[in-house]
DSSP file (Angstrom, degrees, kcal/mol; ACC not computed):
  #  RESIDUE AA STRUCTURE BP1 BP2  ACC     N-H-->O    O-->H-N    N-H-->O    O-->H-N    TCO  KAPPA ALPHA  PHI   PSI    X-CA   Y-CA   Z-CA
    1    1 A X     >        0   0    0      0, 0.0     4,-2.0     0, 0.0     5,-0.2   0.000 360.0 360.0 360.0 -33.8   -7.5   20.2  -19.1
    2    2 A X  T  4  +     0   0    0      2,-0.2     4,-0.4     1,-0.2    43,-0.3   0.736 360.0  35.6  13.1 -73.7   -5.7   16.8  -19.1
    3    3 A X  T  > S+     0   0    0      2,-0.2     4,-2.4     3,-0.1    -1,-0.2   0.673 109.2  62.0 -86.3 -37.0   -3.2   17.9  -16.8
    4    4 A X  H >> S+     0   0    0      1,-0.2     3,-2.4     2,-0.2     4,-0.7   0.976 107.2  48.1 -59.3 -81.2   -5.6   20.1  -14.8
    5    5 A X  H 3X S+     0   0    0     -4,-2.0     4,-1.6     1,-0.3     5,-0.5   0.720 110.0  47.6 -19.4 -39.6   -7.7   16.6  -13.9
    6    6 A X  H 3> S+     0   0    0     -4,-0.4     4,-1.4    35,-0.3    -1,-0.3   0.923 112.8  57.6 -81.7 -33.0   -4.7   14.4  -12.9
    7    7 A X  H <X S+     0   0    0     -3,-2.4     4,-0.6    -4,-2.4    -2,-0.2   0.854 115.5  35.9 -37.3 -50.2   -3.6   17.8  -10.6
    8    8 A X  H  < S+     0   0    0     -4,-0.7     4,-0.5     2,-0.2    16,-0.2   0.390 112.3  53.9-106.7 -11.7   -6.6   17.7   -9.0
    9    9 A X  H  X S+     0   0    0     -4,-1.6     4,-0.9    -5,-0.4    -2,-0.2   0.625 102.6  60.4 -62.5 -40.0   -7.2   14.2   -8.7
   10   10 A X  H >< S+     0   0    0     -4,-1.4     3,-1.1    -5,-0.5     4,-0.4   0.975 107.1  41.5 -64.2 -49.7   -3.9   13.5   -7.0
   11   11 A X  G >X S+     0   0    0     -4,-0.6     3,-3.1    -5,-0.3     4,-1.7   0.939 107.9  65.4 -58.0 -41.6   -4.3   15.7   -4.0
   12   12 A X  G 34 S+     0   0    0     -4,-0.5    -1,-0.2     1,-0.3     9,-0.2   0.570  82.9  69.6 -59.4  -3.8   -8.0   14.6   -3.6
   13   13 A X  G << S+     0   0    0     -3,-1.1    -1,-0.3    -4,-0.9     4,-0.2   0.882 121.3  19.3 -63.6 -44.2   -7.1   11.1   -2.8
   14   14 A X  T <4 S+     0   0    0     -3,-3.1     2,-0.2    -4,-0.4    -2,-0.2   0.617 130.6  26.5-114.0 -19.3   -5.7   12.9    0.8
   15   15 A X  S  < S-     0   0    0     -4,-1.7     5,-0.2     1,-0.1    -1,-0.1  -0.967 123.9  -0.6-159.8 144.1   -7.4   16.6    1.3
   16   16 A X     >  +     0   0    0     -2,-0.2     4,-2.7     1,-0.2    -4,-0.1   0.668  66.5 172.3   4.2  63.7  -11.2   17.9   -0.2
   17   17 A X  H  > S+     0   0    0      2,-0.2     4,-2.1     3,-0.2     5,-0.2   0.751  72.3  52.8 -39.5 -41.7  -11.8   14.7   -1.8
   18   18 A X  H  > S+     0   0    0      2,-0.1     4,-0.7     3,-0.1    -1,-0.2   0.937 113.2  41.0 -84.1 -26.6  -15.3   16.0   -2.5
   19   19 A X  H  > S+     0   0    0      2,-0.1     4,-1.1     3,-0.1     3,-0.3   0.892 125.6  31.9 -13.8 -82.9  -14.3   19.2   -4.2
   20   20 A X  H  < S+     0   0    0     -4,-2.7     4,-0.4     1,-0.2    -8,-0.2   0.648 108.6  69.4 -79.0 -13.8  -11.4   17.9   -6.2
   21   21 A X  H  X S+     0   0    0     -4,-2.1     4,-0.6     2,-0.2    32,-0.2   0.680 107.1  34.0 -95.3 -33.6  -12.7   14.5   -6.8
   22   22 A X  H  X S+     0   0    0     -4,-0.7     4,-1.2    -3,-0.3    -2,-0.2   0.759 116.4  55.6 -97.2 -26.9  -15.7   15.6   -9.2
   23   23 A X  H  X S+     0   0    0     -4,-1.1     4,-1.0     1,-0.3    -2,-0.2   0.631 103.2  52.5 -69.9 -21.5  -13.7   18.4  -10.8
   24   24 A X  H  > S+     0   0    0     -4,-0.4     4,-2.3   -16,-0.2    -1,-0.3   0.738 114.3  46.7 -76.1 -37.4  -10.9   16.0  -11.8
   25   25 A X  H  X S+     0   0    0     -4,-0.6     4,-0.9    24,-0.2    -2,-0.2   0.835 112.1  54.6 -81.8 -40.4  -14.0   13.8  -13.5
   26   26 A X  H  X S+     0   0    0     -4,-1.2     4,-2.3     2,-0.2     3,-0.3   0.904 109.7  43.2  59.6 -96.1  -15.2   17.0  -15.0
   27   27 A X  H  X S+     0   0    0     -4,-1.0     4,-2.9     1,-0.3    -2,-0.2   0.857 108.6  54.9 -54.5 -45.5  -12.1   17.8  -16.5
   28   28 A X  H  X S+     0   0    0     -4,-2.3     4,-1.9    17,-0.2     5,-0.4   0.928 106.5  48.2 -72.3 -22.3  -11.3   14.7  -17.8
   29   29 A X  H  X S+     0   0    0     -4,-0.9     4,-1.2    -3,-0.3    -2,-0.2   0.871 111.3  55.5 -70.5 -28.7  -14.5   14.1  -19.8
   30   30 A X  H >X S+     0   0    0     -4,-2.3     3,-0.6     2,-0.2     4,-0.6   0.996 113.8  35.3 -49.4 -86.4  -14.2   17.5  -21.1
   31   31 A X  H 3<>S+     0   0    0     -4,-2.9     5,-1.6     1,-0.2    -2,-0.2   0.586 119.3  54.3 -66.5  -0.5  -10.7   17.0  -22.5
   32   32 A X  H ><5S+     0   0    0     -4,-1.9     3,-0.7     3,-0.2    -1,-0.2   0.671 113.3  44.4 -83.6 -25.8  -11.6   13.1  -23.5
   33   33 A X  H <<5S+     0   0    0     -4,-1.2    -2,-0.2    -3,-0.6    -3,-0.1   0.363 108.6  54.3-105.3   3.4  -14.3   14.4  -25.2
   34   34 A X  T 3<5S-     0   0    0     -4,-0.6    -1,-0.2    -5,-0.1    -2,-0.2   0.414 116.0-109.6 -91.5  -7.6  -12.3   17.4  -27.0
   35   35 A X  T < 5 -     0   0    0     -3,-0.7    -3,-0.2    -5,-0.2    -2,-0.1   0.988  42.2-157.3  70.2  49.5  -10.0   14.9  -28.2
   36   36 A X      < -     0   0    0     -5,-1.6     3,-0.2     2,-0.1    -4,-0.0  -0.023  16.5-142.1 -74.7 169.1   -7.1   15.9  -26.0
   37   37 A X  S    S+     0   0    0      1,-0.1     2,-0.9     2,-0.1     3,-0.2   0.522 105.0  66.4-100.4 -23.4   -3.3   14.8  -27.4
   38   38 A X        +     0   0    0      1,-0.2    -1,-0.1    -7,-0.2    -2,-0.1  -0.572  67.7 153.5-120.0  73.9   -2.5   14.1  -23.7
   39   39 A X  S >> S+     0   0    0     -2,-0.9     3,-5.3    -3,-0.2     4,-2.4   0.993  72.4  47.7 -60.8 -66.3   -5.2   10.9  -23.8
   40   40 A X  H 3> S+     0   0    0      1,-0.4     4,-2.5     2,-0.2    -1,-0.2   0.762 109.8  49.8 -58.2 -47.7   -3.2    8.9  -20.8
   41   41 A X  H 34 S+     0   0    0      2,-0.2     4,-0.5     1,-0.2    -1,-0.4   0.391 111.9  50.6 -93.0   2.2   -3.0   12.0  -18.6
   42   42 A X  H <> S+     0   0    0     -3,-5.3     4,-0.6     2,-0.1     5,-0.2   0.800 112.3  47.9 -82.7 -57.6   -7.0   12.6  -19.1
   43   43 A X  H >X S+     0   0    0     -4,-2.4     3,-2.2     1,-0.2     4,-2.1   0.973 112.8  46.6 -56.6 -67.0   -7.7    9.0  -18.2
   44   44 A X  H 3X S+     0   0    0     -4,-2.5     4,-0.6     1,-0.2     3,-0.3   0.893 110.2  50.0 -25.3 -63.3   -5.6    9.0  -15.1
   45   45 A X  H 3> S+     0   0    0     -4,-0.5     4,-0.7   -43,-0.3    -1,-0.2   0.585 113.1  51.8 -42.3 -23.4   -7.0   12.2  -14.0
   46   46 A X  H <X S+     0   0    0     -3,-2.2     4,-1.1    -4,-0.6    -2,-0.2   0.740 114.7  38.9-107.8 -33.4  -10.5   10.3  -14.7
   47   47 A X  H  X S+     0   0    0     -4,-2.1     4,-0.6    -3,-0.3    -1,-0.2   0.540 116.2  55.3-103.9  -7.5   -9.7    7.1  -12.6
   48   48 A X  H  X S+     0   0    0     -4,-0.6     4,-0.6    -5,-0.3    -2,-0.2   0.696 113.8  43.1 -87.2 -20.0   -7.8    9.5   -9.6
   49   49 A X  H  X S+     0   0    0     -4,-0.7     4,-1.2     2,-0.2   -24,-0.2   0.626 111.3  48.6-117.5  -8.8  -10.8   11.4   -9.4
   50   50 A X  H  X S+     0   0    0     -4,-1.1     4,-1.9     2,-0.2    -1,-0.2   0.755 112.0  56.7 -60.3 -33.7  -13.3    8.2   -9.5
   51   51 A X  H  X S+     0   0    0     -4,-0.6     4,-2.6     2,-0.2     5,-0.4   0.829 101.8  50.2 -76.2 -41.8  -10.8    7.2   -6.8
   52   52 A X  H  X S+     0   0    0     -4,-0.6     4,-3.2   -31,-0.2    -2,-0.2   0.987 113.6  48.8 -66.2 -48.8  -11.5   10.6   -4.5
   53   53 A X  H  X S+     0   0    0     -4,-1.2     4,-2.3     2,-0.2    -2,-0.2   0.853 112.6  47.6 -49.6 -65.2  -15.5    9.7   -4.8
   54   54 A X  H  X S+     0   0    0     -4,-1.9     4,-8.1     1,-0.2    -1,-0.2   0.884 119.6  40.6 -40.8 -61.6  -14.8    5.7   -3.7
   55   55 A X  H  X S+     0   0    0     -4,-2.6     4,-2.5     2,-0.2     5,-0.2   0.918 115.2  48.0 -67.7 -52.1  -12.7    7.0   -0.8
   56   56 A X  H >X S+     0   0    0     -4,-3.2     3,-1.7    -5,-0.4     4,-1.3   0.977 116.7  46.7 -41.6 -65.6  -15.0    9.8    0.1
   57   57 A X  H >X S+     0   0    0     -4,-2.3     3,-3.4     1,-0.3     4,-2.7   0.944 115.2  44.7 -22.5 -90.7  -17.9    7.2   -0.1
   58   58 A X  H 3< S+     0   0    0     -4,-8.1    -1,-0.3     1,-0.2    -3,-0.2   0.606 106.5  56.6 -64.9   6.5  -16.1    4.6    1.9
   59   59 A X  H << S+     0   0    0     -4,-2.5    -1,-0.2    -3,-1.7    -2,-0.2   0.590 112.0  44.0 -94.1   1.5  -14.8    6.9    4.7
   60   60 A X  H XX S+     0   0    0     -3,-3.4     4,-1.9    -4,-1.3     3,-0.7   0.779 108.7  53.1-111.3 -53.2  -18.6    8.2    5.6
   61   61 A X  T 3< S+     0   0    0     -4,-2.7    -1,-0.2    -5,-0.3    -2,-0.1   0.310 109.9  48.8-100.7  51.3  -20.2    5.3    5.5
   62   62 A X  T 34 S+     0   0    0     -5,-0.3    -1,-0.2     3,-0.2    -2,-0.2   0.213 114.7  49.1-116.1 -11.6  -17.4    3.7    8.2
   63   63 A X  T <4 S-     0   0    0     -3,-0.7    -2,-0.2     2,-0.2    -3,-0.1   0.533 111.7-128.8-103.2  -9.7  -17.9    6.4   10.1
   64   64 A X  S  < S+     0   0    0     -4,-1.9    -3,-0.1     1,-0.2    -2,-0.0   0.608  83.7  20.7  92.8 116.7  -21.7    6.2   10.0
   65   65 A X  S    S-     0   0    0      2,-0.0     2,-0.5    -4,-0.0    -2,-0.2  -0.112 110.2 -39.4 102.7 148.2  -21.7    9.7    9.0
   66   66 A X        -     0   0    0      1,-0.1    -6,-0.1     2,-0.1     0, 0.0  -0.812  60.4-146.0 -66.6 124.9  -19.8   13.3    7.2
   67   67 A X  S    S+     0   0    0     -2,-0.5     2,-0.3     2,-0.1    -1,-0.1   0.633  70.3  96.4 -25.6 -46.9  -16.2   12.7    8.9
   68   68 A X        -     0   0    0      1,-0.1     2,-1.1     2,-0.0    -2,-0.1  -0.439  57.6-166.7 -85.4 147.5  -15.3   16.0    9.4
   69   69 A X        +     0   0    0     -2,-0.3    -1,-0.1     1,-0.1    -2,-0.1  -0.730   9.7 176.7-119.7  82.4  -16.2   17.1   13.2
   70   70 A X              0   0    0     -2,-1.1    -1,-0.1     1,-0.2    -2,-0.0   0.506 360.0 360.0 -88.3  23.1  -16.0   21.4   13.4
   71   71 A X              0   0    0      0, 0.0    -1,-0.2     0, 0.0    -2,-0.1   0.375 360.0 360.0-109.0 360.0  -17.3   21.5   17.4
């Protein structure tokens, strides 16, 4: 779960930030809170996927608004 979180934190920085960004936070509390082996690669995953939320956050409200335009 570790691994999964930093997986899905990395892409969410760039592509369905709101998607991948709470499911990498997800994942890491899970496997920080199992007691994972692979501590570093939970915590990464846990700060990549705080990082898709930030970025979501601050790209809506600079755009006043959801971003994504589908007309």
């Amino acid at each position: 779960m570790a691994v999964a979180s930093f997986l899905l934190g990395l892409p969410g920085l760039l592509v369905l930030n709101f998607v991948l960004g709470p499911a990498a936070v997800v994942l890491a509390l899970v496997a920080l809170g199992r007691g994972t082996a692979r501590r570093g690669r939970a915590l990464l995953g846990l700060a990549l996927g705080v990082a898709d939320l930030a970025v979501m956050i601050a790209l809506t409200v600079a755009d006043h608004g959801v971003i994504w335009s589908f007309t």
